[in-house]
MIGU-98083 format. One record per residue: residue in one letter; residue number from 1; x, y, z of N, C-alpha, C in turn. Coordinates in steps of 0.001 Angstrom, whole numbers. Example, Ala and Ser with C-alpha at 12.3 -4.5 7.8 and 13.67 -1.06 7.14 Angstrom:
<nodes>
- a  1  13190  -5690  7800  12300  -4500  7800  13200  -3300  7800
- s  2  12850  -2250  7080  13670  -1060  7140  12900  30  7870
</nodes>
This chain:
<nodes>
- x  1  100570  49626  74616  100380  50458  73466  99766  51795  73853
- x  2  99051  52295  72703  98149  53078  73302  97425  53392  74530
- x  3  96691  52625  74598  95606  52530  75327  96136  52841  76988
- x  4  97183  51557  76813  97814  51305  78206  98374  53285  78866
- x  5  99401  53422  77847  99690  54914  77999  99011  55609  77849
- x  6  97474  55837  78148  96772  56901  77829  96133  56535  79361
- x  7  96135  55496  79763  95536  54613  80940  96271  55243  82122
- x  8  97633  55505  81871  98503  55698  83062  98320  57280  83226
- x  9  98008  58416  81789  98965  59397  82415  98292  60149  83511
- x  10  98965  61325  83683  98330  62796  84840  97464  63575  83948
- x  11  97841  63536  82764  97821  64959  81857  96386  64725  81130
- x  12  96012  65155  80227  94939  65079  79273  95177  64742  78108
- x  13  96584  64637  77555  97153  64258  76730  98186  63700  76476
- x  14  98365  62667  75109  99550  62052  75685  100037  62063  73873
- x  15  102005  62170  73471  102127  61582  72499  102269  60880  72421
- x  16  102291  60197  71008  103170  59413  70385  104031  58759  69388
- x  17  104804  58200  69776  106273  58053  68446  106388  56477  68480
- x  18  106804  56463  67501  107501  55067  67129  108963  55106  67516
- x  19  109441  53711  68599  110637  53778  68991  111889  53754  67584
- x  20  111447  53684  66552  112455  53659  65340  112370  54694  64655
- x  21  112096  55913  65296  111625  57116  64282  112938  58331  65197
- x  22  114462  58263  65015  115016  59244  65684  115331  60271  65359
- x  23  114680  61035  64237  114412  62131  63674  113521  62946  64057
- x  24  112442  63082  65167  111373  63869  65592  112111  64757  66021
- x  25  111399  65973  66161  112630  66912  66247  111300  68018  67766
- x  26  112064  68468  68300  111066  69456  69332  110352  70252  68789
- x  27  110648  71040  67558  109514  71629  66600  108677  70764  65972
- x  28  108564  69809  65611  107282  69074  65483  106400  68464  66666
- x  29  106865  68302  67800  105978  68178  68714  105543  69587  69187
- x  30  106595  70473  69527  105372  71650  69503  104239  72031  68627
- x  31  104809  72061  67638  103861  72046  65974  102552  70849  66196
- x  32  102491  70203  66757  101206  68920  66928  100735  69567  68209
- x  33  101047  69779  69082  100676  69915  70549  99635  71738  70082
- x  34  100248  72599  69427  99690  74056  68870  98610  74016  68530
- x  35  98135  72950  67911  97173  72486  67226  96003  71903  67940
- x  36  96097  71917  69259  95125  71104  70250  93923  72229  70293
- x  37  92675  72393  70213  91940  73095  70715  90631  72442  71272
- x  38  89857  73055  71920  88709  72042  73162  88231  70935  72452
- x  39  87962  71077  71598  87231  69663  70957  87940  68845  70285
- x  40  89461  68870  70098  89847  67909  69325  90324  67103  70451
- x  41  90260  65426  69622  90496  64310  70608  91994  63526  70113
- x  42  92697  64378  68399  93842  63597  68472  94849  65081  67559
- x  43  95482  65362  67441  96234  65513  66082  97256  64518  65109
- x  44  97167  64521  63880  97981  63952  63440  98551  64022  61973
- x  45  99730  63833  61805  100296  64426  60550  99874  63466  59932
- x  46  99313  63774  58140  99050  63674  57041  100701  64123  55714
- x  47  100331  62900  55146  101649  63243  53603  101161  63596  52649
- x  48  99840  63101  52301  99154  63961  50832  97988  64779  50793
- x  49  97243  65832  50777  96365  65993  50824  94924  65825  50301
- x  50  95003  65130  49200  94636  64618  47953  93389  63296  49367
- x  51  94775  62673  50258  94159  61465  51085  94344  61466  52193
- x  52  94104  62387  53220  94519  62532  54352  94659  61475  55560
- x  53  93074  60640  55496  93376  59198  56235  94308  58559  55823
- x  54  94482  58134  54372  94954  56877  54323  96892  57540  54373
- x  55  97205  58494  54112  98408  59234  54256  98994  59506  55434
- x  56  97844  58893  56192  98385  59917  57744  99229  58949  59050
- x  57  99801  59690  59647  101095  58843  60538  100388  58775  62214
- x  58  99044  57598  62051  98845  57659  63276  99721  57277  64667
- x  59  100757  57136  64495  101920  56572  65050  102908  57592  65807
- x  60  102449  58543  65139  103287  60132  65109  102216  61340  65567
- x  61  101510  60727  66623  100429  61821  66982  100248  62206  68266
- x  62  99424  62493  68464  98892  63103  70280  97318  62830  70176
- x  63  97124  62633  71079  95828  61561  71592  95196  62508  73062
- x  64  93905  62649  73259  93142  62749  74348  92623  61503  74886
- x  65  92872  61864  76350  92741  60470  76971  91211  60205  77236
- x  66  90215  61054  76647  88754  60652  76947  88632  59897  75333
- x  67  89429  59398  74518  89339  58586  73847  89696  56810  74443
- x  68  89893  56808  75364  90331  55565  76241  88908  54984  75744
- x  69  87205  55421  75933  86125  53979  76076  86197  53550  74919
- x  70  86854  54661  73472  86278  53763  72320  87532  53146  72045
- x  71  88847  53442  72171  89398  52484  71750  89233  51159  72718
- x  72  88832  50607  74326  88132  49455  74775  87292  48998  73812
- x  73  86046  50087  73039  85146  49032  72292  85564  48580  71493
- x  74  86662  49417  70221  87345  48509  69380  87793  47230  69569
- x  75  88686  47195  70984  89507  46369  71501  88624  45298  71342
- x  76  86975  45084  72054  86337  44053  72466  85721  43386  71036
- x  77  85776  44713  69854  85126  44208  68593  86594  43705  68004
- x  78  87681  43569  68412  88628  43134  67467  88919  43820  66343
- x  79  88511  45192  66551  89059  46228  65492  90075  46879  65890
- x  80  91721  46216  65567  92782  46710  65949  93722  47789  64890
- x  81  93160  48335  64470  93768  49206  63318  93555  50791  63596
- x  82  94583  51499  63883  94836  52613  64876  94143  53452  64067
- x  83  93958  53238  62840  92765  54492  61614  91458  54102  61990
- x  84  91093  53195  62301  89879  53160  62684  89483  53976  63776
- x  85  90832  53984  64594  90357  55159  66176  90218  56908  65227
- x  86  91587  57095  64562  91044  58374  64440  90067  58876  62839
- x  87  89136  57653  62427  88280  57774  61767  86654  57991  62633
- x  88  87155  57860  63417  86030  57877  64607  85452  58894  65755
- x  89  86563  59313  65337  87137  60881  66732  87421  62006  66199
- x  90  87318  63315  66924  87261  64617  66534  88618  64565  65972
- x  91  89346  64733  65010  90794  64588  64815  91039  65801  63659
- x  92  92192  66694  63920  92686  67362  63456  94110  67227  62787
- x  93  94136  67423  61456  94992  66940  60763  96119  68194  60302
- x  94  97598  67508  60192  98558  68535  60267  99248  67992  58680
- x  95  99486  69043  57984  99644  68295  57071  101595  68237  56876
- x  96  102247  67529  56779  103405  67357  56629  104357  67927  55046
- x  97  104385  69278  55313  104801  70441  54272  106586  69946  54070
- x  98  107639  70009  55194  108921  69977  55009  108813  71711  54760
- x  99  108287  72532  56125  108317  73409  56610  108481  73448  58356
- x  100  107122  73039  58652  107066  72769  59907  107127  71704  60318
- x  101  107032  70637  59956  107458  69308  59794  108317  68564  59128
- x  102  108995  67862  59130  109979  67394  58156  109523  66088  57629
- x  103  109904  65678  56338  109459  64553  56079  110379  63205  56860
- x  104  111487  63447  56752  112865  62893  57719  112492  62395  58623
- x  105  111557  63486  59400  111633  62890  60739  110464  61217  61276
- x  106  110078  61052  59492  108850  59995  59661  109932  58675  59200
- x  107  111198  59051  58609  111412  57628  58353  111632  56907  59672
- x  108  111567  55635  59337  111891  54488  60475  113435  53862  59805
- x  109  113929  53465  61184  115666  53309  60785  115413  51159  61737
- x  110  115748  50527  61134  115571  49037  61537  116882  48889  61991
- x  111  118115  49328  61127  119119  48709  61590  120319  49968  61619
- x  112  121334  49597  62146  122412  50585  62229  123316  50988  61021
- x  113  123140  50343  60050  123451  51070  58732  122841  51687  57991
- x  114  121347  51936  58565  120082  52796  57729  120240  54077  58152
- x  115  121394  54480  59518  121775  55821  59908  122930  56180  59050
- x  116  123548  55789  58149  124445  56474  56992  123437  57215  56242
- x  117  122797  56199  55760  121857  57313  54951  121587  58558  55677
- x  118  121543  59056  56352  121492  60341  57125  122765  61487  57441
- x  119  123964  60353  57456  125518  61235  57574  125339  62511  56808
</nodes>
């Protein structure tokens, strides 16, 4: 998961996507990555602003890898719920307009007839 890929990389940062999400488009990862400045430890898109945690696509973000000890402590407390990491951490939130982001690019596709809907 996480952890593991944040474990391996070179870089200081790492994304990430959900393998069922084939709508991300290279302007939204630039658009998340723009957004990095010294102190933030994640970015991540938000759908309402009204609720930004509970709206937000931790699944669809970028992560600093000096967040690796707390997600271990979660790990050891059995707090496996990826909002709990960025309720915890410097995190900068992008909010998902269907400008610079698309809403599209968050659906998840399960099976091969959920790509018509897209034709």
């Amino acid at each position: 998961g996480i952890l593991t890929g944040l474990e391996n990389i070179s870089s200081e940062y790492a994304i990430v996507f959900p393998c069922d999400n084939p709508f991300v488009t290279k302007n939204t990862i630039q658009t998340l990555f723009n957004e990095i400045t010294c102190n933030i430890q994640a970015v991540v898109p938000y759908h309402d602003p009204e609720n930004k945690l509970k709206t937000s696509e931790p699944l669809h973000s970028i992560y600093n890898k000096n967040i690796i000890p707390l997600i271990d402590n979660l790990i050891l407390n059995d707090s496996l719920h990826i909002k709990g990491i960025i309720e915890k951490i410097d995190t900068k939130f992008v909010l998902i307009d269907n400008k610079k982001i698309l809403k599209k690019e968050f659906r998840n596709l399960n099976h091969p007839e959920d790509l018509k809907i897209f034709d």
